[in-house]
N, C-alpha and C positions, 0 to 999 in steps of 0.2 A: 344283497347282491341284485344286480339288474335284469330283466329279465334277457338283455340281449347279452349280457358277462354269462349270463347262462348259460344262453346258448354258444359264446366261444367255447367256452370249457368242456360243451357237450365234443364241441369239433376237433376238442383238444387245441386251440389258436392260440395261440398267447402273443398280445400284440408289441410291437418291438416299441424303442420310444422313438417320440416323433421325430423324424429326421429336421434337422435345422437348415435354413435355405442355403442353398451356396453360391448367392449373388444377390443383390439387391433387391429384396421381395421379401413378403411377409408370407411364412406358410397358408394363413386363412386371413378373409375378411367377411364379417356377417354383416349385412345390410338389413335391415326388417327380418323377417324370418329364414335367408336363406342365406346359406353361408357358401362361398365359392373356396375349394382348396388350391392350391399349386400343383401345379405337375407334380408328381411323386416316379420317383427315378427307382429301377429295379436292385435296389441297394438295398444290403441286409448285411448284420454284424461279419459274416464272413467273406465281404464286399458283395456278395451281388451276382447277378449278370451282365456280362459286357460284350459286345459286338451284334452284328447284323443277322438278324435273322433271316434263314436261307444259306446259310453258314452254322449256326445254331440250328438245331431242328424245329418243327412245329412246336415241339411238346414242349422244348427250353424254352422259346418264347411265350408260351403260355404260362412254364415256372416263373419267370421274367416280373407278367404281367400280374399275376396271384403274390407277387412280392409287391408289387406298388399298390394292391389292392390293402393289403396290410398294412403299408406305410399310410393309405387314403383311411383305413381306418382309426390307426394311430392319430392322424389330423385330427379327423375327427370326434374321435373322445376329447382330446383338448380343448376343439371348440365348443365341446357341450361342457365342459366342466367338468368332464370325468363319467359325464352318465349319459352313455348312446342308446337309449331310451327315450331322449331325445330327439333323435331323426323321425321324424314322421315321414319322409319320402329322400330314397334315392331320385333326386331330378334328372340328372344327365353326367357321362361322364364323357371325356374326351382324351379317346387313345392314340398312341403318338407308335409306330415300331421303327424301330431302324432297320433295314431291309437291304437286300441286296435288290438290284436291279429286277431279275427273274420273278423275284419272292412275291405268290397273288394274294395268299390264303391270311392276311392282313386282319379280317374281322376273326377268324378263327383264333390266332392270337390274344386277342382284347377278351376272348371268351373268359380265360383266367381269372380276369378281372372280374368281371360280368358274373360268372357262373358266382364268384365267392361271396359278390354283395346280394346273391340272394340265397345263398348257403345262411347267411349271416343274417339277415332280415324280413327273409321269407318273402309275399308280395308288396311290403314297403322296398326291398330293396332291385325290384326292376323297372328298368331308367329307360329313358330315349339314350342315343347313342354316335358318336363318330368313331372309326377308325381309321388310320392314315400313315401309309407308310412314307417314312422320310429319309432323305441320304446320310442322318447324324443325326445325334440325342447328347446331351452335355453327357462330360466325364465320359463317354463312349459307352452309356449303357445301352441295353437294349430294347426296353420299354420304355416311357410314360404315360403316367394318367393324370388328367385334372377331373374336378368334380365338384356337379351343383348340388347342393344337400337342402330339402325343407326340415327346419327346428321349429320345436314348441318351445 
């Protein structure tokens, strides 16, 4: 087992399987050593979350955002072949909230995210970073993330 299966198991995570695009795109592409993911949509076997945060609480948009983080790591075991032992560097991620108008605390959000790829990779997994609230996310969910990964 790898040392980062390890550490999911320690957090108790079991990662879901990689969600399939749902539109014209390829979950990953690796160029040289760095692989870029897709947006990853706050979707999960029991659909997910859906709508604008600031309507949602802080704390749901966070749930939100640690469910794309999941799905961003599901990507990425598949683009390692199965073994995330592999990553040598979260590079950057890019979050996306749906938002009500009012709604500021935007990066707070993305924290989910954030806070899990270093839960999970300790200091390989903290990144540079955007978060950005937007008036809609496909399917009406509430987060996305995309994400630049260094592989060995």
């Amino acid at each position: 087992m790898s040392k980062i299966d390890e550490r999911l198991k320690e957090l108790n995570i079991e990662l879901p399987n990689p969600p399939l695009p749902v539109a014209s795109y390829v979950p990953y592409v690796q160029t040289g050593n760095q692989v870029l993911i897709s947006g990853q949509i706050s979707i999960a076997p029991d659909g997910g979350i859906k709508g604008k945060v600031g309507e949602l609480s802080l704390e749901e948009g966070q749930k939100a955002a640690r469910l794309c983080g999941l799905n961003l790591l599901a990507q990425m075991k598949a683009a390692c072949g199965g073994d995330l032992d592999r990553v040598v560097r979260i590079v950057k991620l890019g979050g996306f909230v749906n938002v009500t108008p009012d709604f500021d605390p935007i990066p707070a959000v993305i924290n989910g995210c954030s806070d899990l790829m270093v839960e999970v990779f300790g200091d390989v997994g903290k990144h540079a970073r955007s978060a950005v609230g937007v008036a809609n996310l496909p399917l009406g969910f509430a987060v996305e993330v995309d994400a630049i990964i260094e592989v060995k």
